[in-house]
Predicted model as a PDB file, atoms N, CA, C, CB and O in Angstrom, pLDDT in the B-factor column:
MODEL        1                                                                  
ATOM      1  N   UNK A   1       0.849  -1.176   0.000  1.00 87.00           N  
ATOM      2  CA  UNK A   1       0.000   0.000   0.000  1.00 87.00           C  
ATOM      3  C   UNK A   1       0.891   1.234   0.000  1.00 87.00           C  
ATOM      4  CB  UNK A   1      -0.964   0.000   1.221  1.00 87.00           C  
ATOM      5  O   UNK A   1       1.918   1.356   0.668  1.00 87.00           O  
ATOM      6  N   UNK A   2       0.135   2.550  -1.213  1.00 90.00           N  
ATOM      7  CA  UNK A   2       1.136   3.687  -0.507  1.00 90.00           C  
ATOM      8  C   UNK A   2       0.572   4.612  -0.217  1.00 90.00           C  
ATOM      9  CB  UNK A   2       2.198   4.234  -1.176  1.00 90.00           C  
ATOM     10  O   UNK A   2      -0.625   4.495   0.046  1.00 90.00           O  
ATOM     11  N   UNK A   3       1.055   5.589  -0.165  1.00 91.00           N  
ATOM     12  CA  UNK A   3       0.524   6.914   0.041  1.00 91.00           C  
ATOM     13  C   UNK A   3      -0.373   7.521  -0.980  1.00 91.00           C  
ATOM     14  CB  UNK A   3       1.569   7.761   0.205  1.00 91.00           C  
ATOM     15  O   UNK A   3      -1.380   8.144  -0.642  1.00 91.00           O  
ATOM     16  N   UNK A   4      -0.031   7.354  -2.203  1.00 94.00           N  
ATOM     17  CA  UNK A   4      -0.686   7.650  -3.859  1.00 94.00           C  
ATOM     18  C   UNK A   4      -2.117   6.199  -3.245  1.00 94.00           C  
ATOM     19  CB  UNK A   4       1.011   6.987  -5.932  1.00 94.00           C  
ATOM     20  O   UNK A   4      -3.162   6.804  -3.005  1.00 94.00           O  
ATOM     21  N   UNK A   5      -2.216   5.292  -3.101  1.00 95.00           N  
ATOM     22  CA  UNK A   5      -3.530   4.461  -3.079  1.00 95.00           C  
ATOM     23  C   UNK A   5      -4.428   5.035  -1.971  1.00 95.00           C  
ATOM     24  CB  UNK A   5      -3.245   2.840  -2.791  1.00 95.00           C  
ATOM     25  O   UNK A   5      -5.655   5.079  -2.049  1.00 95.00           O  
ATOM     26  N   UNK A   6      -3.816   5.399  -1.101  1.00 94.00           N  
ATOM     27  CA  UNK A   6      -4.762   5.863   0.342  1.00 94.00           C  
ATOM     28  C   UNK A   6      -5.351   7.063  -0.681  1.00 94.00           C  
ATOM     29  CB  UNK A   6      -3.697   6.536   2.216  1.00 94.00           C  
ATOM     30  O   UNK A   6      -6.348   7.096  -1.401  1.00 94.00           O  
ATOM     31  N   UNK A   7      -4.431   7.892  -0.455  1.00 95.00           N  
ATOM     32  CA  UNK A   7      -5.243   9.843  -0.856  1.00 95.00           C  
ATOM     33  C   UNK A   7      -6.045   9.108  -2.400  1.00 95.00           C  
ATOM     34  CB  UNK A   7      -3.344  11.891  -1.508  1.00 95.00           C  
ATOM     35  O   UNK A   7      -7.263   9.205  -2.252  1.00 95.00           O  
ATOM     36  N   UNK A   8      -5.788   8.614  -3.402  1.00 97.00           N  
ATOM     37  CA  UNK A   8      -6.678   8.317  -4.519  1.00 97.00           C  
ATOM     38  C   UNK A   8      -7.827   8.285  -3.402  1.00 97.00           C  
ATOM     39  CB  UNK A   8      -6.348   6.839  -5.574  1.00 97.00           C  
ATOM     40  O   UNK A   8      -8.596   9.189  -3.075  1.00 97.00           O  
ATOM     41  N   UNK A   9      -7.714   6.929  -2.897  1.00 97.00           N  
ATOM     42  CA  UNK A   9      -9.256   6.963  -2.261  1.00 97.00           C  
ATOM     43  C   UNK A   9     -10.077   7.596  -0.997  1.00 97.00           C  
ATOM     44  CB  UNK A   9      -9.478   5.809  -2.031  1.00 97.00           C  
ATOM     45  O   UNK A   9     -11.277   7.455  -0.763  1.00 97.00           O  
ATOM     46  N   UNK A  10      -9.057   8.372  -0.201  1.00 96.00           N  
ATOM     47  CA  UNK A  10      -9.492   9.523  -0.013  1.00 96.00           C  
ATOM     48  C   UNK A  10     -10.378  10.748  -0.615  1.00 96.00           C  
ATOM     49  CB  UNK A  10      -8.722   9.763   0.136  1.00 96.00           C  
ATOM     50  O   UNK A  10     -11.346  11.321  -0.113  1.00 96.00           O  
ATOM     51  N   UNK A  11      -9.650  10.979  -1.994  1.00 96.00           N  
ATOM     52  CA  UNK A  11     -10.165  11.786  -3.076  1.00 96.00           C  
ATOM     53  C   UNK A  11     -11.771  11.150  -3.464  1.00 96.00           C  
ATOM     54  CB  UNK A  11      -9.006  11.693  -4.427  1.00 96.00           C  
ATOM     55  O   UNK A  11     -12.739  11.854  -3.751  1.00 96.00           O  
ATOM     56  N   UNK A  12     -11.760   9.798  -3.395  1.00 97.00           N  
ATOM     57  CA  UNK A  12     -12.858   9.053  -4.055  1.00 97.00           C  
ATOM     58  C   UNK A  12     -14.088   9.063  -2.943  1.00 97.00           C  
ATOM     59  CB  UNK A  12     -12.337   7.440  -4.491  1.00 97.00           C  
ATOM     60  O   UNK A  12     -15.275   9.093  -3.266  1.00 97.00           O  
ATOM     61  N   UNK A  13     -13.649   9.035  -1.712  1.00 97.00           N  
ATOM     62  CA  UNK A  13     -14.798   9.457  -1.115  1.00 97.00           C  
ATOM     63  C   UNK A  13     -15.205  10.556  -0.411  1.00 97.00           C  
ATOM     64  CB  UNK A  13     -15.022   8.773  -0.522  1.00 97.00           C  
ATOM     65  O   UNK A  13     -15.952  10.620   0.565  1.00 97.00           O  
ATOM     66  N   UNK A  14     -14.317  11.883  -1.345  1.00 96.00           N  
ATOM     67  CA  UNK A  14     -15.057  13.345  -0.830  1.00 96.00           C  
ATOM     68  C   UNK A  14     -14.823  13.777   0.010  1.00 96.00           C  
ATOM     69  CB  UNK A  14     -16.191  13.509  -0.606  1.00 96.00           C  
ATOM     70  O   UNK A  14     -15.547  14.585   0.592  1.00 96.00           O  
ATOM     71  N   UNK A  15     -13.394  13.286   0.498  1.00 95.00           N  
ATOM     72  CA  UNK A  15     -12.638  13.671   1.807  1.00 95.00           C  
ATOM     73  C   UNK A  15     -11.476  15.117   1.231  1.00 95.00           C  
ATOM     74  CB  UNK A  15     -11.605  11.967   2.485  1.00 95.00           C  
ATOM     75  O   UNK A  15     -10.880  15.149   0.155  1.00 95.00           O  
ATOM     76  N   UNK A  16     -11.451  15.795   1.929  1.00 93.00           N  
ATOM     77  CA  UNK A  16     -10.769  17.152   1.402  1.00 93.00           C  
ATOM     78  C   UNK A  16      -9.663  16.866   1.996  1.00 93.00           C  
ATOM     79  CB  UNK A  16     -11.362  18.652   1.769  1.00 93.00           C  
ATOM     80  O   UNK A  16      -8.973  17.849   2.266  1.00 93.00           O  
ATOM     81  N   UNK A  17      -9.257  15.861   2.291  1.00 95.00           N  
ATOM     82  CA  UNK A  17      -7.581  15.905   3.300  1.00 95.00           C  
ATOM     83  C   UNK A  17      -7.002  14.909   2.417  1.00 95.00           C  
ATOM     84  CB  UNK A  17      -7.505  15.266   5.339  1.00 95.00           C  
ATOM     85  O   UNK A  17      -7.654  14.163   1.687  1.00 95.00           O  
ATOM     86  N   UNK A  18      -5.392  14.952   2.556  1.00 95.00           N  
ATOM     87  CA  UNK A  18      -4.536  13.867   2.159  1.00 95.00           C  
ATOM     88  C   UNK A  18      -4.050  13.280   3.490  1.00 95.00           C  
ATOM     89  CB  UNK A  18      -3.336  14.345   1.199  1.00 95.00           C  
ATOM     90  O   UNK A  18      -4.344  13.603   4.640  1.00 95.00           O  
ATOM     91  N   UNK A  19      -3.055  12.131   2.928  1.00 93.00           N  
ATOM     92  CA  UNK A  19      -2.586  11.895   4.467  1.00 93.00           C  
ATOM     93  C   UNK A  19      -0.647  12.217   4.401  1.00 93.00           C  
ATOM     94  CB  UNK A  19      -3.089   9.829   5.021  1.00 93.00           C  
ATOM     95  O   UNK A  19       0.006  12.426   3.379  1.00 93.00           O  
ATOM     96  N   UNK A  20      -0.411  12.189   5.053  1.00 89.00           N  
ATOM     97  CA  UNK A  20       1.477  12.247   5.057  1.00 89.00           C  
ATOM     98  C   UNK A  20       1.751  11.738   5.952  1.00 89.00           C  
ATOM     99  CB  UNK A  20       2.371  13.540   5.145  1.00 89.00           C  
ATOM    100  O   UNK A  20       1.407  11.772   7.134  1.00 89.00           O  
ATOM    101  N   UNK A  21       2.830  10.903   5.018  1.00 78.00           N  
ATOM    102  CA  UNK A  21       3.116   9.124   6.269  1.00 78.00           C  
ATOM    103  C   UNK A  21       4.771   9.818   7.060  1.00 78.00           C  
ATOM    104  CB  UNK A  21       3.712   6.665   4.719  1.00 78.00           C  
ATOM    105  O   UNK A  21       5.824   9.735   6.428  1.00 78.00           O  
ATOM    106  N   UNK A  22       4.738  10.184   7.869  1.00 73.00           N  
ATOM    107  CA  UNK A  22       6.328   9.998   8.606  1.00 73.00           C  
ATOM    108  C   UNK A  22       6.938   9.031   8.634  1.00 73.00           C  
ATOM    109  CB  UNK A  22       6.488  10.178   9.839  1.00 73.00           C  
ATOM    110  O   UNK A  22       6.311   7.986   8.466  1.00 73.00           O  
ATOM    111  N   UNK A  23       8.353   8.964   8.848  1.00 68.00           N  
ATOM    112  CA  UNK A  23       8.805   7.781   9.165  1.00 68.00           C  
ATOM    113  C   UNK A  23       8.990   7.813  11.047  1.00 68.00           C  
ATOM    114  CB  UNK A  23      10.264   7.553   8.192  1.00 68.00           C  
ATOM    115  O   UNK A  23       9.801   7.109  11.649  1.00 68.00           O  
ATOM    116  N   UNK A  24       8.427   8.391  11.431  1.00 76.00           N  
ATOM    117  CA  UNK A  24       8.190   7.986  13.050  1.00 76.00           C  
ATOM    118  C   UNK A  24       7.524   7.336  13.493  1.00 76.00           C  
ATOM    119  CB  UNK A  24       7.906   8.676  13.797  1.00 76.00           C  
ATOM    120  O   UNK A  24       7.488   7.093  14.699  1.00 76.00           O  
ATOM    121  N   UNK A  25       6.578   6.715  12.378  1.00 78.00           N  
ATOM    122  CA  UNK A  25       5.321   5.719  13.155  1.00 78.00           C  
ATOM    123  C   UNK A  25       4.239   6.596  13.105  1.00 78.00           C  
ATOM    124  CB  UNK A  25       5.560   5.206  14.893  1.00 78.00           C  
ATOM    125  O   UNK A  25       3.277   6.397  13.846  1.00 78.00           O  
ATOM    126  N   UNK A  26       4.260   7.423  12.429  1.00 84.00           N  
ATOM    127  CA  UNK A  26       2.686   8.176  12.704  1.00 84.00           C  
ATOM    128  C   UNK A  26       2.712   8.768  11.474  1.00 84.00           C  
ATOM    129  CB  UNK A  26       2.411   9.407  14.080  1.00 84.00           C  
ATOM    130  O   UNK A  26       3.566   9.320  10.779  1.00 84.00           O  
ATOM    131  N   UNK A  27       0.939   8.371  11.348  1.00 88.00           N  
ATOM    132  CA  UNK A  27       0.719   9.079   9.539  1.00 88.00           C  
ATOM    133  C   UNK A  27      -0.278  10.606  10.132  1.00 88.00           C  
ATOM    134  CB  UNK A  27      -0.721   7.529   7.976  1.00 88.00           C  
ATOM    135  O   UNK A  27      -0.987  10.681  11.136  1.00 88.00           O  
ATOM    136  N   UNK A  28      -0.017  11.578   9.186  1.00 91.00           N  
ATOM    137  CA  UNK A  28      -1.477  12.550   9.593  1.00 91.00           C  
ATOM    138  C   UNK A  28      -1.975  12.916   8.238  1.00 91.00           C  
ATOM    139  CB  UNK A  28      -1.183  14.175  10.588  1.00 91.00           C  
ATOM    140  O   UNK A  28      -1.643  13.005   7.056  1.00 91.00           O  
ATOM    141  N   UNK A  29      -3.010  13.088   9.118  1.00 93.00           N  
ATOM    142  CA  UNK A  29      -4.481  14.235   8.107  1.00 93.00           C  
ATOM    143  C   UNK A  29      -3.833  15.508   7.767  1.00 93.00           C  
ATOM    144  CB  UNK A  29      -6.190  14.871   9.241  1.00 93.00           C  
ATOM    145  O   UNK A  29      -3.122  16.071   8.600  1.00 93.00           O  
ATOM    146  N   UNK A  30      -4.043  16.028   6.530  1.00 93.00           N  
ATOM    147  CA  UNK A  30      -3.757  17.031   6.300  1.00 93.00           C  
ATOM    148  C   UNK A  30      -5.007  17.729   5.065  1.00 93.00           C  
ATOM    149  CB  UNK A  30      -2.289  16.850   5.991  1.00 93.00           C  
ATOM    150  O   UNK A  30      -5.672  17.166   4.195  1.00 93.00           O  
ATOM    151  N   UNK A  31      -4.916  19.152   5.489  1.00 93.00           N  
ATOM    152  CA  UNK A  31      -5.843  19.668   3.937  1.00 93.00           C  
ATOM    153  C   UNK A  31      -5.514  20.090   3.161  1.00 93.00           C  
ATOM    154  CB  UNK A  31      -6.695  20.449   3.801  1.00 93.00           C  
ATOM    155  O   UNK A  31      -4.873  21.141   3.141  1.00 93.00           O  
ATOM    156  N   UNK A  32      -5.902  19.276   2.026  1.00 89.00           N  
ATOM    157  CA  UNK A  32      -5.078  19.664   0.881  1.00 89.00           C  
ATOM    158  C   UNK A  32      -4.914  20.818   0.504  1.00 89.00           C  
ATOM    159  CB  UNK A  32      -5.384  19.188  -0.083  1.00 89.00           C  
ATOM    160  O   UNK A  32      -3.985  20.997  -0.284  1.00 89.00           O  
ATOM    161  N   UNK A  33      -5.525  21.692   0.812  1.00 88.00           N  
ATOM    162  CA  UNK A  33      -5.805  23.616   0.410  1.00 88.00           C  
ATOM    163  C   UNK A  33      -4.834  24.017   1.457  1.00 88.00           C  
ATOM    164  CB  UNK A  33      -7.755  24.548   0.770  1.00 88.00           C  
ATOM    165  O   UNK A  33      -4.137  24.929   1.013  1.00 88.00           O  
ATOM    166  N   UNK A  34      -4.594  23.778   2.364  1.00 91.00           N  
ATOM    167  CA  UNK A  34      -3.579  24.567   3.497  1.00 91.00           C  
ATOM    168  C   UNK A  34      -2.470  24.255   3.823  1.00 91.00           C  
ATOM    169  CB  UNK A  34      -3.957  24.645   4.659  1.00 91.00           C  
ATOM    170  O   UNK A  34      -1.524  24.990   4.107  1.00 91.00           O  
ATOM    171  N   UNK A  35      -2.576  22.314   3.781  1.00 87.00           N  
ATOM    172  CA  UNK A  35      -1.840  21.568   4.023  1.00 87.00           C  
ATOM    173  C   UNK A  35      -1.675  21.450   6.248  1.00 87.00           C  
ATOM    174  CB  UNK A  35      -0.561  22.140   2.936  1.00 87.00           C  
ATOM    175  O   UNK A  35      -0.675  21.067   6.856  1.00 87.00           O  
ATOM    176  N   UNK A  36      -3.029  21.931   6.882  1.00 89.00           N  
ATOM    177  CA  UNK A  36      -3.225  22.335   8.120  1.00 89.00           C  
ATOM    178  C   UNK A  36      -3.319  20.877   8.922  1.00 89.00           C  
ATOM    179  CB  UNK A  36      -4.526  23.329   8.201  1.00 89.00           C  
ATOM    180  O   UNK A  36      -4.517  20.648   8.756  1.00 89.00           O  
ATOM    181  N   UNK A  37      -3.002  20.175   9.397  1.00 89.00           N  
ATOM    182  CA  UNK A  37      -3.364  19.126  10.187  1.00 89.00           C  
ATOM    183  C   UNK A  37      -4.781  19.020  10.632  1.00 89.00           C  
ATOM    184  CB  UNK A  37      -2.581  19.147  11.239  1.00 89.00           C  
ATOM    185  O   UNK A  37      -5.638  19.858  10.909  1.00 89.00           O  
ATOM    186  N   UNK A  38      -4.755  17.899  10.613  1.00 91.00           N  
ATOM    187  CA  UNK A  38      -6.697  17.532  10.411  1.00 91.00           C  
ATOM    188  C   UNK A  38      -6.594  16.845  11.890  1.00 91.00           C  
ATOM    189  CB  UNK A  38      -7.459  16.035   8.699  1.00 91.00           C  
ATOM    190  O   UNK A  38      -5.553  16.189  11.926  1.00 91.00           O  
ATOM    191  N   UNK A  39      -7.180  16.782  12.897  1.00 86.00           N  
ATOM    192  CA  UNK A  39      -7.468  15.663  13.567  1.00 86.00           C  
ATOM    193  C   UNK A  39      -6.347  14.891  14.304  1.00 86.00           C  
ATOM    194  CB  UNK A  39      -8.059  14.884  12.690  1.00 86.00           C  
ATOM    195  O   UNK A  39      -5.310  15.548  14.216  1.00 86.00           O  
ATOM    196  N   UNK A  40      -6.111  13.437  15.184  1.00 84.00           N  
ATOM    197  CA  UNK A  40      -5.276  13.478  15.807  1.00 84.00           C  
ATOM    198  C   UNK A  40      -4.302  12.457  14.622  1.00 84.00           C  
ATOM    199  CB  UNK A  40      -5.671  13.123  17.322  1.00 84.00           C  
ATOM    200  O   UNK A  40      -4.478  12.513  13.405  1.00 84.00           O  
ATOM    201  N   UNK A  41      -3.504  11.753  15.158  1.00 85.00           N  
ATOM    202  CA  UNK A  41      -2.752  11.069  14.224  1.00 85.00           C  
ATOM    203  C   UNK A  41      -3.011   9.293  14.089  1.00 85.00           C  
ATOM    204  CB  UNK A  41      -1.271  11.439  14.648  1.00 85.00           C  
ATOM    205  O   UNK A  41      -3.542   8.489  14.855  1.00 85.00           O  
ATOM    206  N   UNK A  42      -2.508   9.178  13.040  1.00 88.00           N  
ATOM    207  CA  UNK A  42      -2.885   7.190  13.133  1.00 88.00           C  
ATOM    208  C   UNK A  42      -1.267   7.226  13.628  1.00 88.00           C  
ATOM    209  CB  UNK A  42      -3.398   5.846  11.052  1.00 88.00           C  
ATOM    210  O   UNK A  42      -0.523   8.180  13.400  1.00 88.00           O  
ATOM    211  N   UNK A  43      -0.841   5.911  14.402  1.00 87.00           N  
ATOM    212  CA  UNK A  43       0.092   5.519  14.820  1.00 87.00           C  
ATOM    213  C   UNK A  43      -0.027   3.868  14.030  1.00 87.00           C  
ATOM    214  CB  UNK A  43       0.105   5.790  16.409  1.00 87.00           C  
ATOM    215  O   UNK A  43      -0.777   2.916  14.244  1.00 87.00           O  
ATOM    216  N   UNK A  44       1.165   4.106  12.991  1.00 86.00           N  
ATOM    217  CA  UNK A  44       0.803   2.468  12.251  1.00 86.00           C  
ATOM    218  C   UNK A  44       2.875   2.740  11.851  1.00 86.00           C  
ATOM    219  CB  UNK A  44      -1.022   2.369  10.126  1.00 86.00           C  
ATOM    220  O   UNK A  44       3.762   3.569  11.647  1.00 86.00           O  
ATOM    221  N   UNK A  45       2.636   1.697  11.945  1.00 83.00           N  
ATOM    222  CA  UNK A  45       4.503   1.127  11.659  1.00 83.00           C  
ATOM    223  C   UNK A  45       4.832   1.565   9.966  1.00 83.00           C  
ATOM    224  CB  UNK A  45       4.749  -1.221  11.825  1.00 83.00           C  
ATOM    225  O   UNK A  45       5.601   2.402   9.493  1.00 83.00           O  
ATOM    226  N   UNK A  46       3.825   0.536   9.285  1.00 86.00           N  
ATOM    227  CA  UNK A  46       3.465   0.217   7.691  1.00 86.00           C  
ATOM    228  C   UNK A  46       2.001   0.641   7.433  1.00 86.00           C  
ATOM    229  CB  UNK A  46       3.611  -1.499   7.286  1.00 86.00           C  
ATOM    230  O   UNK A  46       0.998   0.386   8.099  1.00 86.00           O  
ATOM    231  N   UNK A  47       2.188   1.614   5.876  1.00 89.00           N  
ATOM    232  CA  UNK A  47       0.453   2.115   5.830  1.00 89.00           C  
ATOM    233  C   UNK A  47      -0.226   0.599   5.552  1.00 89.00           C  
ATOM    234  CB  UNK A  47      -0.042   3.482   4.223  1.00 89.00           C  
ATOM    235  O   UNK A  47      -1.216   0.444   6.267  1.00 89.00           O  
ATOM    236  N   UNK A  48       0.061  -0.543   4.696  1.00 89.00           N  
ATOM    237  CA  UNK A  48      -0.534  -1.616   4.828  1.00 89.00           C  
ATOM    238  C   UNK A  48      -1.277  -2.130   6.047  1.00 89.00           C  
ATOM    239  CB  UNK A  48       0.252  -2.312   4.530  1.00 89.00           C  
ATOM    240  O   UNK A  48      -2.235  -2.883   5.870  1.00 89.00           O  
ATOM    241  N   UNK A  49      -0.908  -1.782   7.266  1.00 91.00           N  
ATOM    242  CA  UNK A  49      -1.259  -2.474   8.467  1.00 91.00           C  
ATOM    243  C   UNK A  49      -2.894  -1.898   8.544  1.00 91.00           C  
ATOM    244  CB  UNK A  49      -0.141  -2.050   9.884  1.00 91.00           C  
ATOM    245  O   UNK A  49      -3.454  -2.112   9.619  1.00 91.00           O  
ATOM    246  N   UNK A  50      -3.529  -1.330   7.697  1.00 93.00           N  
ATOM    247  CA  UNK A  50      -4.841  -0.861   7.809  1.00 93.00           C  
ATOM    248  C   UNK A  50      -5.382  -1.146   6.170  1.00 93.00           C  
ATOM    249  CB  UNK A  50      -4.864   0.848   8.394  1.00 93.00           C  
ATOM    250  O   UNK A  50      -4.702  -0.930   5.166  1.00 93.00           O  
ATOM    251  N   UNK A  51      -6.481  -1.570   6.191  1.00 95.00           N  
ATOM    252  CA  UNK A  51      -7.285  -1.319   4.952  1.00 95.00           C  
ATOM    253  C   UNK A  51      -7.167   0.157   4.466  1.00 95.00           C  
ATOM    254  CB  UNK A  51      -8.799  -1.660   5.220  1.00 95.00           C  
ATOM    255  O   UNK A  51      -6.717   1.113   5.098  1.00 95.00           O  
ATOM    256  N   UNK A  52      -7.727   0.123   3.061  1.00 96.00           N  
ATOM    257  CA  UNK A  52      -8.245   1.156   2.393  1.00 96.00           C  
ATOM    258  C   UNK A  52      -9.318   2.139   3.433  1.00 96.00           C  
ATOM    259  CB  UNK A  52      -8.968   0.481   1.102  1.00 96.00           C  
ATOM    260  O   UNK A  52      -9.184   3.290   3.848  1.00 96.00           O  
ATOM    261  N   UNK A  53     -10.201   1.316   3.592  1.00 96.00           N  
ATOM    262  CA  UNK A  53     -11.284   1.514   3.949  1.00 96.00           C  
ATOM    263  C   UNK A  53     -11.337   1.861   5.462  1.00 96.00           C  
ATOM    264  CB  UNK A  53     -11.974   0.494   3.546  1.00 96.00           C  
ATOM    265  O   UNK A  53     -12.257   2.494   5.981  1.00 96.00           O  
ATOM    266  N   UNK A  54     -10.202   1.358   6.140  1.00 95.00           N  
ATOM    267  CA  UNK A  54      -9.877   2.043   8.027  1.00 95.00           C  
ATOM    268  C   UNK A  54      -9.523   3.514   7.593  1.00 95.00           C  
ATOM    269  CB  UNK A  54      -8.093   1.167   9.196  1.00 95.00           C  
ATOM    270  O   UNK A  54      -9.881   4.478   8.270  1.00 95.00           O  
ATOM    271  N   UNK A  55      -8.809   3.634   6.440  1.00 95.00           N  
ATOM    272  CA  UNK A  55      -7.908   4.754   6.342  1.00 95.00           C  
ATOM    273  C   UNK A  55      -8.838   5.859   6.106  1.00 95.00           C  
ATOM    274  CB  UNK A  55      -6.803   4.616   5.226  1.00 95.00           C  
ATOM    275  O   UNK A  55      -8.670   6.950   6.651  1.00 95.00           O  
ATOM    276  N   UNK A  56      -9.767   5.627   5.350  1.00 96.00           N  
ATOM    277  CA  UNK A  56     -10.835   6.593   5.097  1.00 96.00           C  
ATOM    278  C   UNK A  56     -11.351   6.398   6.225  1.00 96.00           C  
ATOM    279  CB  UNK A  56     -11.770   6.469   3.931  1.00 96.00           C  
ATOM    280  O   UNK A  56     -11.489   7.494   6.769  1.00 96.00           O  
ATOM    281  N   UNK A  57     -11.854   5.243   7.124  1.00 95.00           N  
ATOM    282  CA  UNK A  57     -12.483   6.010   8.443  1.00 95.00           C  
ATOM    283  C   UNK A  57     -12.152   6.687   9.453  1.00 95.00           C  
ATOM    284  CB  UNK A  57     -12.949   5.455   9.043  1.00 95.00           C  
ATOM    285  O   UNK A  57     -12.936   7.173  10.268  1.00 95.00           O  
ATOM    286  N   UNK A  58     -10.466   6.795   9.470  1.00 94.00           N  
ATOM    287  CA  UNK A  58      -9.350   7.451  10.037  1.00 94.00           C  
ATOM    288  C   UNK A  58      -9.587   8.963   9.540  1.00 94.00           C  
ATOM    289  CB  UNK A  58      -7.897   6.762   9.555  1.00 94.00           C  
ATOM    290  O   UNK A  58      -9.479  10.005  10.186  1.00 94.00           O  
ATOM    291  N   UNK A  59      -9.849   8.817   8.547  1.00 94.00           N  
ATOM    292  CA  UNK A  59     -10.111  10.530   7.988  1.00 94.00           C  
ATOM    293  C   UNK A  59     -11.002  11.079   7.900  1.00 94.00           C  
ATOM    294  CB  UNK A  59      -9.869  10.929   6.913  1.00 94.00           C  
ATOM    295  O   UNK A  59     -10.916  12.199   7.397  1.00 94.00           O  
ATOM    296  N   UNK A  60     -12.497  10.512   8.402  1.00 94.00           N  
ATOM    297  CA  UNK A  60     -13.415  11.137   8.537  1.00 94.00           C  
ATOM    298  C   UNK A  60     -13.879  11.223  10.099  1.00 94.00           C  
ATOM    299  CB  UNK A  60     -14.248  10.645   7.646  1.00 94.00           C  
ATOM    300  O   UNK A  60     -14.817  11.959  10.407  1.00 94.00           O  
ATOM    301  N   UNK A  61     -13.169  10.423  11.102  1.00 92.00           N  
ATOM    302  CA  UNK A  61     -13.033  10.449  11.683  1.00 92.00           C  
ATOM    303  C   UNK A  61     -11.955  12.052  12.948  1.00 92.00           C  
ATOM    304  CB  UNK A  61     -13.016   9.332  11.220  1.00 92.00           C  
ATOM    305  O   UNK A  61     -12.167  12.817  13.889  1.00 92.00           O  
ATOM    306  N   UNK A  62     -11.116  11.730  12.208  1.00 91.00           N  
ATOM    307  CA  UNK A  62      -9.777  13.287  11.946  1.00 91.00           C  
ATOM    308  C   UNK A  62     -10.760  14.147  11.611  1.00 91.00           C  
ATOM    309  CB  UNK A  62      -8.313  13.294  10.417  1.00 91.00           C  
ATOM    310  O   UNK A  62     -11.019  14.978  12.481  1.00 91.00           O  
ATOM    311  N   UNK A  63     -11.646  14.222  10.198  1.00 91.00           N  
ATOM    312  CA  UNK A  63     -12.515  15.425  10.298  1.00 91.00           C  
ATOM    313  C   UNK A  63     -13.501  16.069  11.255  1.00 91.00           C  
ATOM    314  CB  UNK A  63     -13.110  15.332   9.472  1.00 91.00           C  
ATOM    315  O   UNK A  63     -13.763  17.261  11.414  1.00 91.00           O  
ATOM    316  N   UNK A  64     -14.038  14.860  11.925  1.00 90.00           N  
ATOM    317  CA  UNK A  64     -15.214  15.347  12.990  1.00 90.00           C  
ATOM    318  C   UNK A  64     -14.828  15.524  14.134  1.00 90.00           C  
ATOM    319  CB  UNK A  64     -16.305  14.504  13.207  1.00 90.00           C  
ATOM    320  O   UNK A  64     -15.608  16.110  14.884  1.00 90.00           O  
ATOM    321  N   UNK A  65     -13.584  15.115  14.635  1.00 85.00           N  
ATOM    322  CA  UNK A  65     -12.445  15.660  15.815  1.00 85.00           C  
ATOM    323  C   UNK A  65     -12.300  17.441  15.368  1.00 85.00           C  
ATOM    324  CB  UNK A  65     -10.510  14.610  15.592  1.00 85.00           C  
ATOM    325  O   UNK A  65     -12.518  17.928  16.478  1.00 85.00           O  
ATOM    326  N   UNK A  66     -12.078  18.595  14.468  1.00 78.00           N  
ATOM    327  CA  UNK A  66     -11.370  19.250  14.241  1.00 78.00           C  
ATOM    328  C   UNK A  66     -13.147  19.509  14.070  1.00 78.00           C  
ATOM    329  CB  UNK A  66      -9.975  19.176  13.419  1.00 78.00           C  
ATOM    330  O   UNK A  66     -13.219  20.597  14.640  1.00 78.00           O  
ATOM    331  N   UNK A  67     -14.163  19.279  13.769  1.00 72.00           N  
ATOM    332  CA  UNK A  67     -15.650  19.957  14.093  1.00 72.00           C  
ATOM    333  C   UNK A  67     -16.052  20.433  14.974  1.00 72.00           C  
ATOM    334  CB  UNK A  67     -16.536  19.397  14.054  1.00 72.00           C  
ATOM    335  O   UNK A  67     -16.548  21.560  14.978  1.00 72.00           O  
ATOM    336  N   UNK A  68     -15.886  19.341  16.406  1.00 69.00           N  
ATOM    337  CA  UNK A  68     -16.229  18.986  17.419  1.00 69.00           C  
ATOM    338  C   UNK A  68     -15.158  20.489  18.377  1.00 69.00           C  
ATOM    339  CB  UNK A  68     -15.919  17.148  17.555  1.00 69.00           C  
ATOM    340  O   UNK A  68     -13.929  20.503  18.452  1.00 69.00           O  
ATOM    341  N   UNK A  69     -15.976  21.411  18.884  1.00 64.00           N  
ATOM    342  CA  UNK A  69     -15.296  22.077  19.448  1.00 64.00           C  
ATOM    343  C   UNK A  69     -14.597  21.748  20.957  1.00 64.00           C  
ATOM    344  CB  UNK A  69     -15.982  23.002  19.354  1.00 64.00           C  
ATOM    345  O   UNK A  69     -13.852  22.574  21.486  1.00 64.00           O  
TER     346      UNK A  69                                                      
ENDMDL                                                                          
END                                                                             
């Protein structure tokens, strides 16, 4: 899995953020217009260690954290 397959399907389900994988063990939300941190962070070793489909709930998830006053 990479970074280009996550954000594609990010993009595909109407999510306005990308993600950016560190090499510290932690990926984040970001918006693509600001590039502002979205939400808190995934802590994953390898982006593989999650579906497609966690990753998008990771990011809509990140979005309603950064709603939620």
């Amino acid at each position: 899995m990479t970074t280009r397959t996550i954000n594609a399907a990010l993009r595909r389900a109407g999510l306005d953020v990308e993600i950016q994988n560190n090499r510290d063990g932690y990926s984040y939300f970001v918006r693509k217009a600001t590039g502002a941190l979205v939400g808190e962070s995934v802590m994953v070793c390898y982006l593989n260690q999650q579906t497609v489909e966690q990753w998008v709930t990771d990011a809509r998830h990140a979005i309603a954290q950064e709603a939620t006053p």
